[in-house]
PDB file of N, CA, C and O in Angstrom:
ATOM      1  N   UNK A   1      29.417 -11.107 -79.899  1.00  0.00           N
ATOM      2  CA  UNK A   1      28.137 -10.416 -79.835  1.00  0.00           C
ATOM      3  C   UNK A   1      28.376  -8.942 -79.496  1.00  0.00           C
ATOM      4  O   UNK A   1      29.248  -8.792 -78.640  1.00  0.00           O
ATOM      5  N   UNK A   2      27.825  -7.836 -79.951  1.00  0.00           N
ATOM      6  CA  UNK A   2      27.388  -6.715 -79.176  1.00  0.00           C
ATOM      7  C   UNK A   2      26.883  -6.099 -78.655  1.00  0.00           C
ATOM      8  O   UNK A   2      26.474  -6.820 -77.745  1.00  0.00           O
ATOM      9  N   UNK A   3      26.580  -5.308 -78.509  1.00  0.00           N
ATOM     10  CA  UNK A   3      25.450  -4.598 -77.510  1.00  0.00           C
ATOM     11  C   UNK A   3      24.098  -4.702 -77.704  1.00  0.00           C
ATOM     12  O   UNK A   3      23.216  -4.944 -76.879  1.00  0.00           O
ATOM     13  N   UNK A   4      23.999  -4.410 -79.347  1.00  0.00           N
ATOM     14  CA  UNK A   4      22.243  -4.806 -80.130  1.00  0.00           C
ATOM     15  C   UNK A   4      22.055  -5.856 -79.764  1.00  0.00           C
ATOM     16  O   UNK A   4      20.855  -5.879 -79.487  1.00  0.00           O
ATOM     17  N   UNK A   5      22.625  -7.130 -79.498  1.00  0.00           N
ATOM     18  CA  UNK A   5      22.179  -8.649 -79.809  1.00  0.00           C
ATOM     19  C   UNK A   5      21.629  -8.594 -78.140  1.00  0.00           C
ATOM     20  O   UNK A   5      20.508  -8.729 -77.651  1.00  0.00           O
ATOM     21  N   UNK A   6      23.182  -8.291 -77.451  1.00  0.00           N
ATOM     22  CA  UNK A   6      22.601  -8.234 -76.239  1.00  0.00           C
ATOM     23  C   UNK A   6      20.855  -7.612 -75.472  1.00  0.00           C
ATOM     24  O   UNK A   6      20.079  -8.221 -74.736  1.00  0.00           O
ATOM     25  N   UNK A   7      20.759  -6.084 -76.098  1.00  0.00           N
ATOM     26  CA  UNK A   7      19.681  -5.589 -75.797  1.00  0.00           C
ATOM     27  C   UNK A   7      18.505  -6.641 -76.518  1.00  0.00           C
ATOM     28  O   UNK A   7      17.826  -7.007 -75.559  1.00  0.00           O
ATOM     29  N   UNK A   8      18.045  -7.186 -77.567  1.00  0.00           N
ATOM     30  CA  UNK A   8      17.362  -8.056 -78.021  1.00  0.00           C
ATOM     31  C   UNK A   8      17.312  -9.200 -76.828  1.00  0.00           C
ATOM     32  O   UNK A   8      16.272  -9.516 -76.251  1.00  0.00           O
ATOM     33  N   UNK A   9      18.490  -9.713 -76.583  1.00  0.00           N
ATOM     34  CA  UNK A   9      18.055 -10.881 -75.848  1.00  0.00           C
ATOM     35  C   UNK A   9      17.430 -10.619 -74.549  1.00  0.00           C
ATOM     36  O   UNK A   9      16.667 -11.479 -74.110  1.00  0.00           O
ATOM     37  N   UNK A  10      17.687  -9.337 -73.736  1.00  0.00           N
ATOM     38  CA  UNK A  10      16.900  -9.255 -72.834  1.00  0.00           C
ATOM     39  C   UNK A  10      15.679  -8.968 -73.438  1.00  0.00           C
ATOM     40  O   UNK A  10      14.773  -9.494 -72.791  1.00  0.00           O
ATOM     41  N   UNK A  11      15.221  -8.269 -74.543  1.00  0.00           N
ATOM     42  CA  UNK A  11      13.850  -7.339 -74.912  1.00  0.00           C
ATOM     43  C   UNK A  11      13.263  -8.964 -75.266  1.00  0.00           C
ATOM     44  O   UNK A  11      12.037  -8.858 -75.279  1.00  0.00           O
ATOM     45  N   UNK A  12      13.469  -9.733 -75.420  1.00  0.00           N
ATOM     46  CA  UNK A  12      12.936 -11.415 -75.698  1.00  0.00           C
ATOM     47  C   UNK A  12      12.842 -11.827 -74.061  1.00  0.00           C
ATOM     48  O   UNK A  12      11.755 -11.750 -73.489  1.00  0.00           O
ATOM     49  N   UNK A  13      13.503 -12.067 -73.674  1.00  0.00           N
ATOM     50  CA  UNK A  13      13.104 -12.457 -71.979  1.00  0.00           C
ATOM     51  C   UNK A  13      11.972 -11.365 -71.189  1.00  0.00           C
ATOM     52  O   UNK A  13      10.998 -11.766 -70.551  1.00  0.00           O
ATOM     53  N   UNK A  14      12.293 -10.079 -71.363  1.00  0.00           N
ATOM     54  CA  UNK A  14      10.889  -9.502 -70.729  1.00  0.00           C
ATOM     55  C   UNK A  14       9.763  -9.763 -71.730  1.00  0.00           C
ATOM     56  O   UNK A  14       8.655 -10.035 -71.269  1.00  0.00           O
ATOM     57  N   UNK A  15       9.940  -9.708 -73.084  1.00  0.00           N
ATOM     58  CA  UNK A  15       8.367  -9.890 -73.382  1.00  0.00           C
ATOM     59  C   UNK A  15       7.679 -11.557 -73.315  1.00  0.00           C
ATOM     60  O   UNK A  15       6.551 -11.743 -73.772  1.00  0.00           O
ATOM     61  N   UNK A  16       8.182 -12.281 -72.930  1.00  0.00           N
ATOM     62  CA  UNK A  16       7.964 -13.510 -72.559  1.00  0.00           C
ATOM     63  C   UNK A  16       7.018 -13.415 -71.329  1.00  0.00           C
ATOM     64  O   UNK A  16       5.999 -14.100 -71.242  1.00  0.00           O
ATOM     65  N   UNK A  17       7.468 -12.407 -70.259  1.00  0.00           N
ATOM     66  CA  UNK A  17       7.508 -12.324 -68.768  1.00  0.00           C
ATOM     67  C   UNK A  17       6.078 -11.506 -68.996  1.00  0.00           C
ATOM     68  O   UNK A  17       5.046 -11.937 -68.480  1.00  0.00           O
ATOM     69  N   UNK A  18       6.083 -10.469 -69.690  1.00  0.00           N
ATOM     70  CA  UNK A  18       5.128  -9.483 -69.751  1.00  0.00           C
ATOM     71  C   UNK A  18       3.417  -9.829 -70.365  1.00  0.00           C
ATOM     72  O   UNK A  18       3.136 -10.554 -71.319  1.00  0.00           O
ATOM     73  N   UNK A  19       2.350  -8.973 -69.381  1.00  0.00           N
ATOM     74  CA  UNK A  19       0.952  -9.066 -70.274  1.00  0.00           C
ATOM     75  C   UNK A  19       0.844  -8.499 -71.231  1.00  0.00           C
ATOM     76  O   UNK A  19      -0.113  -8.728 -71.971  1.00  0.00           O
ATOM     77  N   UNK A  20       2.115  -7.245 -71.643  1.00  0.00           N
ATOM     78  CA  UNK A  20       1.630  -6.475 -72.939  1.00  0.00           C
ATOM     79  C   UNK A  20       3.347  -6.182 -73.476  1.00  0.00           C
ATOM     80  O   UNK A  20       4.097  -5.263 -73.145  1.00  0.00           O
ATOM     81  N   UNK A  21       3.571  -7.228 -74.320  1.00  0.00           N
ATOM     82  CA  UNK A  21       4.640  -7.308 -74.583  1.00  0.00           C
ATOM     83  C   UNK A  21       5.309  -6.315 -75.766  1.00  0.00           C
ATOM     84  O   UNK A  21       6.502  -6.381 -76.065  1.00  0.00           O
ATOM     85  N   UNK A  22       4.294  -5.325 -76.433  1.00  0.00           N
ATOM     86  CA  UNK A  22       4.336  -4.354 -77.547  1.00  0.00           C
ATOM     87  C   UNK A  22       4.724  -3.073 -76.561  1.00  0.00           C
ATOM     88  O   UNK A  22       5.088  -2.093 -77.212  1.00  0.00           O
ATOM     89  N   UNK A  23       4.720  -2.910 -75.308  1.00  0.00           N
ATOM     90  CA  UNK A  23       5.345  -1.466 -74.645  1.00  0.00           C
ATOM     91  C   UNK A  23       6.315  -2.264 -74.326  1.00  0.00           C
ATOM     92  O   UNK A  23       6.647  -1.773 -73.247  1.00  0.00           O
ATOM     93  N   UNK A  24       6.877  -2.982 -74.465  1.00  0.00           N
ATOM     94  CA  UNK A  24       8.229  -3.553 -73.976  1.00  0.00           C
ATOM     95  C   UNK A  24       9.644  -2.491 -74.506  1.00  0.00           C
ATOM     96  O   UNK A  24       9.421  -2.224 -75.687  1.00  0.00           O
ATOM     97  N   UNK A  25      10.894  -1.858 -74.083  1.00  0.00           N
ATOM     98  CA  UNK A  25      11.450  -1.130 -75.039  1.00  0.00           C
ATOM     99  C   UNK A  25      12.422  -0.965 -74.300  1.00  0.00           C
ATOM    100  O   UNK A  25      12.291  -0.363 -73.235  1.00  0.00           O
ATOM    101  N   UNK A  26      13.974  -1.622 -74.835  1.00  0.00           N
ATOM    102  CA  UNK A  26      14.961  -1.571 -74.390  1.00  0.00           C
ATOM    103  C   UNK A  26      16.236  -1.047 -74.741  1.00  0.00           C
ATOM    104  O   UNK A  26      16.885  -1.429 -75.715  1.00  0.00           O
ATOM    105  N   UNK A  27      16.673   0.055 -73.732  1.00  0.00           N
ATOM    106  CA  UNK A  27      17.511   1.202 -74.700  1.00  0.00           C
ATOM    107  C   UNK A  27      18.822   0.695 -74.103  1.00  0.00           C
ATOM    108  O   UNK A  27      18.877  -0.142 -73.203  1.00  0.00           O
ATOM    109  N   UNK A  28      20.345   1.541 -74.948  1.00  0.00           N
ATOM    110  CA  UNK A  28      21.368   1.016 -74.918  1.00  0.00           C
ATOM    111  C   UNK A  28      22.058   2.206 -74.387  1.00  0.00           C
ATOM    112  O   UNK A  28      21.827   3.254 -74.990  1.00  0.00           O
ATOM    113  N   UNK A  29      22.700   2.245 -73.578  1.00  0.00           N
ATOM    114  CA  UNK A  29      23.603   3.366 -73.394  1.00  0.00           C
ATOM    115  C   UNK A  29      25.073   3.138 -73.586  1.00  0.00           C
ATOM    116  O   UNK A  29      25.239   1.951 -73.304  1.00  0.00           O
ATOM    117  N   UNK A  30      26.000   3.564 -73.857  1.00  0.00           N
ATOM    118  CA  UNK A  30      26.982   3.426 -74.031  1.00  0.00           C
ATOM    119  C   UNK A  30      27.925   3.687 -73.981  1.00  0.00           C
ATOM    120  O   UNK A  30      28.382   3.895 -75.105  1.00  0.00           O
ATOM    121  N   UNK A  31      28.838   3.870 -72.949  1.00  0.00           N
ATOM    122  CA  UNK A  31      30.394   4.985 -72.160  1.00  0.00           C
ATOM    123  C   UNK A  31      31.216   3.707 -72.454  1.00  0.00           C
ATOM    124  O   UNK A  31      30.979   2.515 -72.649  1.00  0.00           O
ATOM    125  N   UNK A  32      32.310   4.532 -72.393  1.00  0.00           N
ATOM    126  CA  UNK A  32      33.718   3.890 -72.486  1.00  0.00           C
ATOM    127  C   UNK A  32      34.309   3.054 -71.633  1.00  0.00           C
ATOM    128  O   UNK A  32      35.417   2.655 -71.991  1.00  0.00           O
ATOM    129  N   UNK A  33      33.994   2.757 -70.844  1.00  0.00           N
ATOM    130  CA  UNK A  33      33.792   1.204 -69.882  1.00  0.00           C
ATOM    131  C   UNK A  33      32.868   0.335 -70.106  1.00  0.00           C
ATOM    132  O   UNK A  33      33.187  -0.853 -70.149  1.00  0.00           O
ATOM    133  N   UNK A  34      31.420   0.761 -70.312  1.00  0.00           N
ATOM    134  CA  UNK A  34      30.284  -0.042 -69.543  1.00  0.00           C
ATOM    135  C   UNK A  34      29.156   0.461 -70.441  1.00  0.00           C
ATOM    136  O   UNK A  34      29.157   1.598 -70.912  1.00  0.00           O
ATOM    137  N   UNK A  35      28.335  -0.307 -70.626  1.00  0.00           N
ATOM    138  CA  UNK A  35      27.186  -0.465 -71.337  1.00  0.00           C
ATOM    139  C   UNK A  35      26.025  -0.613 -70.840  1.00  0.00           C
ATOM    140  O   UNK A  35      25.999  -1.775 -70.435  1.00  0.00           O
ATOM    141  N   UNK A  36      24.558   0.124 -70.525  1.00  0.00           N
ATOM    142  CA  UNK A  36      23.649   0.083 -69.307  1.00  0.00           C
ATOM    143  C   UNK A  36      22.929  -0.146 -70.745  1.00  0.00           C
ATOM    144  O   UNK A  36      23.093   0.181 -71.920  1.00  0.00           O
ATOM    145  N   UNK A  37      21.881  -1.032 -69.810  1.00  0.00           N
ATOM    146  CA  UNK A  37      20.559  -1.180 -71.083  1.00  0.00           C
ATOM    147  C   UNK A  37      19.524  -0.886 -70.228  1.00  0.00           C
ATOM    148  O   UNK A  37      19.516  -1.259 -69.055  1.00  0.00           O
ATOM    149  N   UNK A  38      18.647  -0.238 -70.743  1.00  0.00           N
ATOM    150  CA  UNK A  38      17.777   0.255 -69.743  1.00  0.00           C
ATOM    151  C   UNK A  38      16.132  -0.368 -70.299  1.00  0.00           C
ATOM    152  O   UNK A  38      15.711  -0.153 -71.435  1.00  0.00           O
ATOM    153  N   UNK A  39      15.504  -1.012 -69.434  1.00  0.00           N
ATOM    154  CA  UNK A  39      14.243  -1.900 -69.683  1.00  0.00           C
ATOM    155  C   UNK A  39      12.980  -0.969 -69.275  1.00  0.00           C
ATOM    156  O   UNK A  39      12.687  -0.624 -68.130  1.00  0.00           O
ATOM    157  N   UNK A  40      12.271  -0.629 -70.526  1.00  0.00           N
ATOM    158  CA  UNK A  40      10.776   0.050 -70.045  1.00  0.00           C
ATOM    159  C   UNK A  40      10.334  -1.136 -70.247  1.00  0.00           C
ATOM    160  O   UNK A  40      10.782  -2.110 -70.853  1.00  0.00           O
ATOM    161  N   UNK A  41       8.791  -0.800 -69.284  1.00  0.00           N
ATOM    162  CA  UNK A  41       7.606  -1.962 -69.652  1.00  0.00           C
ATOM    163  C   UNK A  41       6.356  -1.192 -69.304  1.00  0.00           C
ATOM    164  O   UNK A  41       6.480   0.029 -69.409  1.00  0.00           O
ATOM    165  N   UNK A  42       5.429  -1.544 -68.994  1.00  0.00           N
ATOM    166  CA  UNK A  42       3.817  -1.078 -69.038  1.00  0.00           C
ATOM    167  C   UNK A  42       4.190  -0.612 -67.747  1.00  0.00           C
ATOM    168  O   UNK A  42       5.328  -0.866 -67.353  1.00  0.00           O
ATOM    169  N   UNK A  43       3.220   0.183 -66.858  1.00  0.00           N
ATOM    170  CA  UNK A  43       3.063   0.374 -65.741  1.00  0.00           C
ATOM    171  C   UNK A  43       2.737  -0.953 -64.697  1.00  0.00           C
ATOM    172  O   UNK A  43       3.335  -1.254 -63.664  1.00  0.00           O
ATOM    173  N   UNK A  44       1.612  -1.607 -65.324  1.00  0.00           N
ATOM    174  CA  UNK A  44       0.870  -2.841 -64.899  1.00  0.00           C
ATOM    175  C   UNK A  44       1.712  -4.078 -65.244  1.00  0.00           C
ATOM    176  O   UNK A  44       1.226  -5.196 -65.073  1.00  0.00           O
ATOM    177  N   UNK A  45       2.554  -3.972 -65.568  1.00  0.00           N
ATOM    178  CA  UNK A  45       3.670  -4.966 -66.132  1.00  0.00           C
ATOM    179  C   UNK A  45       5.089  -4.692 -64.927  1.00  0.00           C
ATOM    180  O   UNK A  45       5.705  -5.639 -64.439  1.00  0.00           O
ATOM    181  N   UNK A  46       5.322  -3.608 -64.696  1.00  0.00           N
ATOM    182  CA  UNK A  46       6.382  -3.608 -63.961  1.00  0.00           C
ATOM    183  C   UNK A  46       6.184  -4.504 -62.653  1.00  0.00           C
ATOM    184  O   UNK A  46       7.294  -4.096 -62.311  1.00  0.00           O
ATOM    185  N   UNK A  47       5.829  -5.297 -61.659  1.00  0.00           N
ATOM    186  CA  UNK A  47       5.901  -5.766 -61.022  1.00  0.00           C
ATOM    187  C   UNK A  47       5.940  -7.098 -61.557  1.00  0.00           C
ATOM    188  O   UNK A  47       6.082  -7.960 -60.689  1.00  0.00           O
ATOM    189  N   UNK A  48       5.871  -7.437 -62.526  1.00  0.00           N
ATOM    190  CA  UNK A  48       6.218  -9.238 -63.406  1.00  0.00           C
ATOM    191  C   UNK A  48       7.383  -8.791 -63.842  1.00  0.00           C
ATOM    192  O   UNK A  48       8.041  -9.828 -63.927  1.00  0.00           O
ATOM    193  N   UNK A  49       7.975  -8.032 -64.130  1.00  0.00           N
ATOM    194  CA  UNK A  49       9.312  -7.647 -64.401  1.00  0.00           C
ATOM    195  C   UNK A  49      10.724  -7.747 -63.190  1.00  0.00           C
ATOM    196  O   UNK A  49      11.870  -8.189 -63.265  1.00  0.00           O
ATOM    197  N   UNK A  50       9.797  -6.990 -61.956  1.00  0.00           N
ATOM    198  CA  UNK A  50      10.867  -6.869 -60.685  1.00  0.00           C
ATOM    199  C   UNK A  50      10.684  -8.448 -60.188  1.00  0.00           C
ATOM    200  O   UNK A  50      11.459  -9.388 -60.361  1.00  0.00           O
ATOM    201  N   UNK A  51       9.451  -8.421 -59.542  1.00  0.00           N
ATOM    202  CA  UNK A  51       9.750 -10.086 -58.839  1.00  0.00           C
ATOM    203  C   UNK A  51       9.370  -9.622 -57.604  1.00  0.00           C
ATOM    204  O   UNK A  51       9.445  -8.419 -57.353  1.00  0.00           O
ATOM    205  N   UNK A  52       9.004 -10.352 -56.865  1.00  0.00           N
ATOM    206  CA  UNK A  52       8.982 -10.586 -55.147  1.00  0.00           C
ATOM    207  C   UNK A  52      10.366 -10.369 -54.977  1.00  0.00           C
ATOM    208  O   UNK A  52      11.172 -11.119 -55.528  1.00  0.00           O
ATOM    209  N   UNK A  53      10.718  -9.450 -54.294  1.00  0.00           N
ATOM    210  CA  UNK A  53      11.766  -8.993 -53.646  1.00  0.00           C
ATOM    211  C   UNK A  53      12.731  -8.723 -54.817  1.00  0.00           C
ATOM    212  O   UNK A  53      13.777  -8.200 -54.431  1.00  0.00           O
ATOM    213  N   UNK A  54      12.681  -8.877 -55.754  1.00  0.00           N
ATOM    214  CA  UNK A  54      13.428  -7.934 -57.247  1.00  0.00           C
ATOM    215  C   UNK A  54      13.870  -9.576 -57.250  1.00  0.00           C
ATOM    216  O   UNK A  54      15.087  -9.553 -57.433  1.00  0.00           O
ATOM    217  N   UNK A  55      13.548 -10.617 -57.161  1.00  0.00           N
ATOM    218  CA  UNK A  55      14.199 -11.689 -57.503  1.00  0.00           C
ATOM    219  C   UNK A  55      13.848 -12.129 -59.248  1.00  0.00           C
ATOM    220  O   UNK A  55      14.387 -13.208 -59.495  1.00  0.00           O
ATOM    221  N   UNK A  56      13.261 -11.684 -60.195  1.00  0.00           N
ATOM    222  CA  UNK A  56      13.098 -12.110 -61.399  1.00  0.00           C
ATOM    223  C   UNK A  56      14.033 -10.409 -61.956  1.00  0.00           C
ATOM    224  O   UNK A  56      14.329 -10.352 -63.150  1.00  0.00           O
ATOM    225  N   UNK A  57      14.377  -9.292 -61.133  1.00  0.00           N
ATOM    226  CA  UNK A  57      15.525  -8.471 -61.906  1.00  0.00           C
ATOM    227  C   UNK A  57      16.437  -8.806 -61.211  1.00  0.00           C
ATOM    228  O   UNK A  57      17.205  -7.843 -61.202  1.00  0.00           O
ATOM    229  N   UNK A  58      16.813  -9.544 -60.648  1.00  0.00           N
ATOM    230  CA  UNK A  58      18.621 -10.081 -60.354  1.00  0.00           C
ATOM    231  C   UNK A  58      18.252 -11.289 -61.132  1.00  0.00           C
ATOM    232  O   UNK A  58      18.717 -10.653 -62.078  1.00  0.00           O
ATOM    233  N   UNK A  59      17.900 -12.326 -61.617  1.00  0.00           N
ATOM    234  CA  UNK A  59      17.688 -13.284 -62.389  1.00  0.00           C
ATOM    235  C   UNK A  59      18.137 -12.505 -63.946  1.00  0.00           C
ATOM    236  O   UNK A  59      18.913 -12.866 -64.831  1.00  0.00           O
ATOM    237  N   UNK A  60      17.339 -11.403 -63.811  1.00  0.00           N
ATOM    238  CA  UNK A  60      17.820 -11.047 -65.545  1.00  0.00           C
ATOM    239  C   UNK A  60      19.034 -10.167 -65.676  1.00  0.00           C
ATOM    240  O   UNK A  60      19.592  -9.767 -66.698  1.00  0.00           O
ATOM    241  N   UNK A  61      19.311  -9.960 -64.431  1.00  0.00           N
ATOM    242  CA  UNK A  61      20.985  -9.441 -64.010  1.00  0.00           C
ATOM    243  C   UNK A  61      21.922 -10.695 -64.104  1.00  0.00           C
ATOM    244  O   UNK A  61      22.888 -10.324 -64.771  1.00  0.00           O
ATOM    245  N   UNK A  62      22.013 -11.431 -63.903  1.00  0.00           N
ATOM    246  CA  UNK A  62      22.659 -12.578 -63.437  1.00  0.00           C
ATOM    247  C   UNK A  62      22.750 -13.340 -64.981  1.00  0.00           C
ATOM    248  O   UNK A  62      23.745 -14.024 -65.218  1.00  0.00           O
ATOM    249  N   UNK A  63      21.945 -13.230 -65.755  1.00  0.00           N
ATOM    250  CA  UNK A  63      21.825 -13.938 -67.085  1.00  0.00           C
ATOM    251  C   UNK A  63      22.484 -12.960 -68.262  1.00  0.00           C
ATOM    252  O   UNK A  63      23.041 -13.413 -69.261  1.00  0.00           O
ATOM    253  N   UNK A  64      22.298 -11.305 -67.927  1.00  0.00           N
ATOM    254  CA  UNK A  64      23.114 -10.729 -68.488  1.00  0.00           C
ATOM    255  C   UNK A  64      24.616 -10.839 -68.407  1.00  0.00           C
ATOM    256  O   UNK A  64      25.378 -10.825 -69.373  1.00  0.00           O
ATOM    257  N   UNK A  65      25.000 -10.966 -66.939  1.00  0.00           N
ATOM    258  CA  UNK A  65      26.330 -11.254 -66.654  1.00  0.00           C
ATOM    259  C   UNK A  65      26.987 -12.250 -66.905  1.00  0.00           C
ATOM    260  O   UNK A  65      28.175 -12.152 -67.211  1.00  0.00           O
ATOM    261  N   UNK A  66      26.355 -13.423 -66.830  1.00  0.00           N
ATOM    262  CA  UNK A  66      26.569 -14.801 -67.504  1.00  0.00           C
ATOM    263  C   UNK A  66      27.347 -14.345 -69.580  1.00  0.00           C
ATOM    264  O   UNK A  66      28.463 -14.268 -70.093  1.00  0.00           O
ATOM    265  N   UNK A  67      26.343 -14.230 -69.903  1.00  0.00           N
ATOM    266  CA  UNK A  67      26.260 -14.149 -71.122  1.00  0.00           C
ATOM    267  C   UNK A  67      27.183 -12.779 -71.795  1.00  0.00           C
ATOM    268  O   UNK A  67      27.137 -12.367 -72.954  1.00  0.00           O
ATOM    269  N   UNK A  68      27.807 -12.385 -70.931  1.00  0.00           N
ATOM    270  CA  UNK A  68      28.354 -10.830 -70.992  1.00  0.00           C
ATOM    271  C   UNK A  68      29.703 -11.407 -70.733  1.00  0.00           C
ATOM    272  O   UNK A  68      30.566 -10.779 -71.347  1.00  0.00           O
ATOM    273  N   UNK A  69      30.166 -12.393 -70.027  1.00  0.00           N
ATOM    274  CA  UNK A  69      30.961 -12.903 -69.056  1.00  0.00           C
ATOM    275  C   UNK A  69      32.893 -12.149 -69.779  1.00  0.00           C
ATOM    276  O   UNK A  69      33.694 -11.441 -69.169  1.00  0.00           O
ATOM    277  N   UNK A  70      32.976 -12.655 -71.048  1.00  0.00           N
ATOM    278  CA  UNK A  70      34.022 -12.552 -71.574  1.00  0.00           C
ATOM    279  C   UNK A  70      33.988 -11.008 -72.648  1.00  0.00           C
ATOM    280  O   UNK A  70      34.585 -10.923 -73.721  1.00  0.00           O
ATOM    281  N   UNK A  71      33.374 -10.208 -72.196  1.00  0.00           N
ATOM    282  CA  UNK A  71      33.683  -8.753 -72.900  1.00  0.00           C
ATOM    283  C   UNK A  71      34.791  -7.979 -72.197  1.00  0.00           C
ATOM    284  O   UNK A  71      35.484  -8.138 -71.192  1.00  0.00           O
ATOM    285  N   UNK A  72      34.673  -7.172 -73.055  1.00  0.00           N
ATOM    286  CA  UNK A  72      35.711  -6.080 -72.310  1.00  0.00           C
ATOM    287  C   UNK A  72      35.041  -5.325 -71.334  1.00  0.00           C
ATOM    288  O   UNK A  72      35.536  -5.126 -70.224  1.00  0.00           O
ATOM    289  N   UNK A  73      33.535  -4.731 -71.807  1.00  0.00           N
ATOM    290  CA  UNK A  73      32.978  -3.784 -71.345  1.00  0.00           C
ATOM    291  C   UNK A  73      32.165  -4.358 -70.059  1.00  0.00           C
ATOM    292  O   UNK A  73      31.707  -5.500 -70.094  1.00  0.00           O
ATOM    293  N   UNK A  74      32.012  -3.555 -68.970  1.00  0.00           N
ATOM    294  CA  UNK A  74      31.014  -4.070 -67.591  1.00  0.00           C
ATOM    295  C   UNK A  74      29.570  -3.721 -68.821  1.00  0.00           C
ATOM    296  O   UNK A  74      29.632  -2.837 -69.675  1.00  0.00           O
ATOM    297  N   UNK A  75      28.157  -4.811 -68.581  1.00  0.00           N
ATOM    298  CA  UNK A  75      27.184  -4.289 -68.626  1.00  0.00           C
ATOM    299  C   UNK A  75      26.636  -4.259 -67.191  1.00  0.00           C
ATOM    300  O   UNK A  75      27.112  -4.865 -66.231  1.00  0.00           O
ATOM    301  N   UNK A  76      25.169  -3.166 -67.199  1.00  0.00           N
ATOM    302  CA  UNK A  76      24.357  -3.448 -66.090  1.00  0.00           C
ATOM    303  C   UNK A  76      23.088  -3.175 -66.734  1.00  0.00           C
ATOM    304  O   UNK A  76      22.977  -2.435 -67.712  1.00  0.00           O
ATOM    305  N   UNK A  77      22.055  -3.835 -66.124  1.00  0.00           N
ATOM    306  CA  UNK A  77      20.621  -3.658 -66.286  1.00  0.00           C
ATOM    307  C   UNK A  77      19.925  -3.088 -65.562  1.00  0.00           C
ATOM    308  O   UNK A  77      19.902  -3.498 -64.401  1.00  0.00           O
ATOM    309  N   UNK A  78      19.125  -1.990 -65.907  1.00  0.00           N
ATOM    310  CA  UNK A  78      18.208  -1.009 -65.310  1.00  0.00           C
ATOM    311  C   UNK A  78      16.968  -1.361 -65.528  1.00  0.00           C
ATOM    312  O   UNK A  78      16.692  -1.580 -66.707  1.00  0.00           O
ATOM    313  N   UNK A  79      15.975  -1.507 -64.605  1.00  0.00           N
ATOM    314  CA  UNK A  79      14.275  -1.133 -65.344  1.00  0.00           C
ATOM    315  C   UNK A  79      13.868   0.025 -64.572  1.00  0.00           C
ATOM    316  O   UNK A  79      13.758   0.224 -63.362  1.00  0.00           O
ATOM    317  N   UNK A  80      13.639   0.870 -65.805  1.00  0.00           N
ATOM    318  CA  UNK A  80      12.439   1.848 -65.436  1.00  0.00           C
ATOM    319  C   UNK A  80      11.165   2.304 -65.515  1.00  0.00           C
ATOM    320  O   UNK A  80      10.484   2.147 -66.528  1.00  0.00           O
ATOM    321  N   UNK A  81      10.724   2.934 -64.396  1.00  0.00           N
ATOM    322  CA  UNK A  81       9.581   3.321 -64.081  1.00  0.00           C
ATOM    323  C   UNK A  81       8.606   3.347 -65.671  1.00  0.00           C
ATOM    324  O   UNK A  81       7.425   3.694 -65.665  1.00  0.00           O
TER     325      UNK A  81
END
């Protein structure tokens, strides 16, 4: 897999999560180690995104890393504002 498939599979898990799943929009960054994907969502959406105590964004940390497990490259997941 690469990085596109990867960014898709999270942009499918937040719009699942989300009330307005059309501002959903997940960008790729890309350095020579490590790969950051960075998660927009609605304003009114960002708190179904973080979680009580960010526990549904370490859940979608934890599923990236899973699924990332055997690359070369570190990913990490960002959501922003």
């Amino acid at each position: 897999m690469n990085s596109t498939e990867y960014a898709e599979f999270i942009a499918y898990i937040t719009k699942s999560l989300v009330q307005y799943p059309e501002d959903v929009v997940v960008e790729t960054i890309e350095g020579e180690r490590s790969v950051i994907l960075e998660v927009r969502v609605s304003e009114t959406d960002i708190g179904k995104v973080v979680g009580r105590q960010g526990r549904i964004a370490r859940a979608l940390r934890t599923l990236l890393q899973a699924v990332t497990a055997r690359q070369t490259k570190r990913y990490a997941l960002e959501i922003l504002d």
